[in-house]
C-alpha positions in Angstrom: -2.0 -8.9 8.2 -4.5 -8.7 10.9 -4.3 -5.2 11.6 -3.5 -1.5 10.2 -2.3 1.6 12.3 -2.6 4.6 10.9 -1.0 8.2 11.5 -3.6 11.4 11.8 -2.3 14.4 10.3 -1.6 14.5 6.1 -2.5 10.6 6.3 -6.4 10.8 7.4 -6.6 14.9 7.7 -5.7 17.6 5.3 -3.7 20.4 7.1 -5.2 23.2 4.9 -7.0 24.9 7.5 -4.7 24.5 10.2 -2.0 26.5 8.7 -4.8 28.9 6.8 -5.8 29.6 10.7 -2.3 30.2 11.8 -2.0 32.7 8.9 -4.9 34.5 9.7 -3.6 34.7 13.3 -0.3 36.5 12.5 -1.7 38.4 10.0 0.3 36.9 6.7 -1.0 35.5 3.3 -1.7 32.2 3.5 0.6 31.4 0.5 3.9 32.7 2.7 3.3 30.7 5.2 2.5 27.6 3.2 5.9 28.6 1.3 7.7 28.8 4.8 6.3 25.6 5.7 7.9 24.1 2.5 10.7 25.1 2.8 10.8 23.3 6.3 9.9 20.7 4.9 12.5 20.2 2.1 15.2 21.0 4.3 13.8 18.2 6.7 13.2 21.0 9.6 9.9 20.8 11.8 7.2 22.8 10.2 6.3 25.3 12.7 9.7 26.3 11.9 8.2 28.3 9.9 6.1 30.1 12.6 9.7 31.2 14.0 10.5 32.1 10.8 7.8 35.0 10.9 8.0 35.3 14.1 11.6 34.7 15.6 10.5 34.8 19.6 7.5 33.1 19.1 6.5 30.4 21.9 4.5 28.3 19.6 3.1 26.6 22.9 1.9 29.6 24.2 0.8 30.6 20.9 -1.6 27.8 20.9 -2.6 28.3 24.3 -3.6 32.0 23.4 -5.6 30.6 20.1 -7.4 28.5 21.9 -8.1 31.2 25.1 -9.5 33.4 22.2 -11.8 31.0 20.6 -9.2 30.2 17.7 -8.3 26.5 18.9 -8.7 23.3 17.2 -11.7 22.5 14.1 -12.3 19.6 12.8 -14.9 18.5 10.4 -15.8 16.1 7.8 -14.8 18.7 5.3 -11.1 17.9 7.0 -10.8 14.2 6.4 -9.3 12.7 2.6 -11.9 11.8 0.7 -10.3 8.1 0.3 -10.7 8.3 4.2 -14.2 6.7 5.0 -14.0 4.1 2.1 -10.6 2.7 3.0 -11.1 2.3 6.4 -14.7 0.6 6.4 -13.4 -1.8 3.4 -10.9 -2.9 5.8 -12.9 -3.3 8.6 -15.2 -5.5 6.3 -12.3 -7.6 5.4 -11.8 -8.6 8.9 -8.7 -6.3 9.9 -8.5 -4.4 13.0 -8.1 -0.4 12.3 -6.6 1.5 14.6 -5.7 5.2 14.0 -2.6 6.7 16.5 -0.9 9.6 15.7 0.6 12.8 17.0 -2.5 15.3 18.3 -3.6 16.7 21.4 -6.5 15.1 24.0 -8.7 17.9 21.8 -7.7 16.4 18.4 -8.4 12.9 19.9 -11.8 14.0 21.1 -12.8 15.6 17.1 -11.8 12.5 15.6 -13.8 10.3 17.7 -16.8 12.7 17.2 -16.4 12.0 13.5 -17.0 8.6 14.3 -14.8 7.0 11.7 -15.0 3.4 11.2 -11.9 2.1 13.1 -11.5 -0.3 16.5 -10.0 2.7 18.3 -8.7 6.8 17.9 -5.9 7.9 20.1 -3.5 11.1 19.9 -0.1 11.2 21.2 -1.2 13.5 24.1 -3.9 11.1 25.6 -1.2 8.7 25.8 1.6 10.9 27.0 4.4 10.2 24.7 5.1 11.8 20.9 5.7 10.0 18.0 9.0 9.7 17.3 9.7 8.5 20.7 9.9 4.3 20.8 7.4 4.6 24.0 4.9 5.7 21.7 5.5 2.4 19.5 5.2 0.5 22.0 2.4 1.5 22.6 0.9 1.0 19.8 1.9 -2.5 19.7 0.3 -2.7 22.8 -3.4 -2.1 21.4 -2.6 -3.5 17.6 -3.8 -6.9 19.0 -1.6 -8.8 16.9 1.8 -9.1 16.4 4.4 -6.7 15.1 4.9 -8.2 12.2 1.6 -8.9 11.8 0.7 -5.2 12.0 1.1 -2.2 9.3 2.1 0.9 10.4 0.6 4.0 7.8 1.9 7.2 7.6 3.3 10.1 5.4 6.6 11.1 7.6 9.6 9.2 7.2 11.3 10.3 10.4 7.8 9.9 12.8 6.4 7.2 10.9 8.2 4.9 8.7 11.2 4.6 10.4 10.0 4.1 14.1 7.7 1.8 13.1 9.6 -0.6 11.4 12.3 -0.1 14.2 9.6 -1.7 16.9 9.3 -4.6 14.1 6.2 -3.3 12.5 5.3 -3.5 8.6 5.2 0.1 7.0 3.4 1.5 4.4 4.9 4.8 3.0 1.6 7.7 1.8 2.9 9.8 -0.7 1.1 11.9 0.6 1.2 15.8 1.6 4.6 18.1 2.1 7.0 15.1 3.6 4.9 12.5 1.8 5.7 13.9 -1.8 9.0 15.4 -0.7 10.9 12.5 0.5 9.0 9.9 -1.6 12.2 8.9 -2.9 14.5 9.1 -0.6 17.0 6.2 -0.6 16.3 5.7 3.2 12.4 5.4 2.4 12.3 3.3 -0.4 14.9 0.9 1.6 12.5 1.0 4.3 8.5 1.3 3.5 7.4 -2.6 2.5 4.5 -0.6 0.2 4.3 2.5 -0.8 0.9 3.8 -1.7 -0.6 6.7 -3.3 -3.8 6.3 -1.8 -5.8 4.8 1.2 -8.0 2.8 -1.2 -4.6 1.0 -1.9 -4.7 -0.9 1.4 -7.3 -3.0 0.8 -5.2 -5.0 -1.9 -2.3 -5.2 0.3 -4.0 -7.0 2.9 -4.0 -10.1 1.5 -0.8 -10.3 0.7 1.3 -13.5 2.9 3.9 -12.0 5.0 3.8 -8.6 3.5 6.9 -9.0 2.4 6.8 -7.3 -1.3 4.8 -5.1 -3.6 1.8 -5.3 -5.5 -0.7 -3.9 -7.7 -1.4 0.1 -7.7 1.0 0.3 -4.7 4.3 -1.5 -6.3 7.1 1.3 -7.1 10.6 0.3 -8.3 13.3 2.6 -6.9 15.3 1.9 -10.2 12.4 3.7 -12.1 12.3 6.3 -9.4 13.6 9.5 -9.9 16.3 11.6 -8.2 15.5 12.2 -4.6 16.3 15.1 -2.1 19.8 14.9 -0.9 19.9 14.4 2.5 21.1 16.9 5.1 23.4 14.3 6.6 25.3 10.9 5.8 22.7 8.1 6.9 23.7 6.2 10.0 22.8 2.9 9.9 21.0 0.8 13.3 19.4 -2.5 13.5 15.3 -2.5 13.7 15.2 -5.1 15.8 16.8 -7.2 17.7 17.6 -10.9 17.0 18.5 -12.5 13.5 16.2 -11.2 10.5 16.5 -7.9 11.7 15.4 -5.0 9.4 18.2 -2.4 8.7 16.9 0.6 8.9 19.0 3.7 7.7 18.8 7.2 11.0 19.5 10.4 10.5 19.3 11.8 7.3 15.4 12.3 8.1 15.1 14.1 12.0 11.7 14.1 13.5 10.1 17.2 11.5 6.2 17.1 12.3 
């Protein structure tokens, strides 16, 4: 593998204090909205569902745009970032790979996390680029800046529907992070294990799957067999099934039972 691409929010940054902020702006315990956002979650909804849950007319755009008018817009500190963050990252620029981190976030977001200075080639959000994860555009560009081939690049990240499954749809290598709401949730749905190449617990875990040929199995901490796993989530829908990529050797990769929820 020559290099890894990694998603931002619940892979590299804890969302405690963004939905603990959105709590304290509409006035709720934290605990219902972290409830609400479960529950989104589980039912494979996006989770500021949950802020139209509270509040039913809600703009959440303008919401944001009213935070941020009032001083209430977007933190981020070191005290944000997983601990396994730093560690991970700089062990695999030391082994030679080329770290990228790409995720869903706005130019503000992009701006904090290159502040941080976190040991990776490059830091880009959704927003500088123009184009949302899941959206193939976004893929592609990705794939554009990876520097190496698709198959030769691993795409990291905690959300099926934005992360897995578009990934390995452009041709890419995925690593599944059970990791956060969707991370834990749908660890074990039939569509995920199918489709993640590892499945990690941890960013430490990386590091010993990078010199693995072809990426093509699992290892070590990150190796989970889906006949040991237990019963997952049913699905809100029957899984359609598309080709990855084109051409012979394509990956199947099973749609629609996981929507875009982030």
């Amino acid at each position: 593998m020559e290099t890894i691409v990694l998603d931002i929010g619940e892979t590299l940054v804890r969302d405690d204090r963004h939905w603990a902020s959105w709590a304290n702006w509409l006035g709720v315990p934290p605990h219902t909205l972290s409830a609400l956002v479960g529950a989104a979650v589980a039912q494979g909804r996006e989770a500021t569902d949950a802020l139209r849950i509270l509040r039913p007319d809600m703009d959440v755009e303008e919401a944001y745009r009213a935070r941020a008018a009032a001083g209430r817009g977007e933190h981020l500190d070191e005290s944000d970032l997983y601990q396994d963050v730093r560690p991970a990252l700089g062990e695999l620029r030391a082994a030679g790979i080329r770290v990228v981190v790409a995720g869903n976030g706005t130019v503000r977001a992009g701006e904090l996390l290159r502040a941080l200075d976190l040991p990776a080639d490059l830091v880009v959000t959704s927003d500088e680029w123009g184009v949302r994860k899941p959206d193939p555009e976004f893929f592609a560009r990705v794939a554009e800046v990876a520097g190496a081939a698709p198959e030769a690049t691993l795409y990291v990240g905690d959300h099926p529907a934005d992360d897995l499954f578009p990934a390995a749809a452009a041709g890419m290598r995925t690593a599944h992070l059970r990791r956060g709401p969707y991370g834990h949730w749908w660890a074990e749905h039939p569509d995920v294990v199918e489709t993640a190449d590892f499945r990690i617990d941890a960013l430490t875990d990386l590091a010993g799957l990078s010199g693995l040929a072809g990426l093509s199995g699992l290892s070590g901490s990150a190796a989970s067999e889906a006949s040991d796993a237990p019963d997952a989530p049913d699905a809100p829908e029957a899984s359609d099934v598309t080709d990855a990529s084109p051409g012979a050797g394509a990956k199947v990769v099973r749609r629609g039972a996981l929507r875009s929820v982030r």
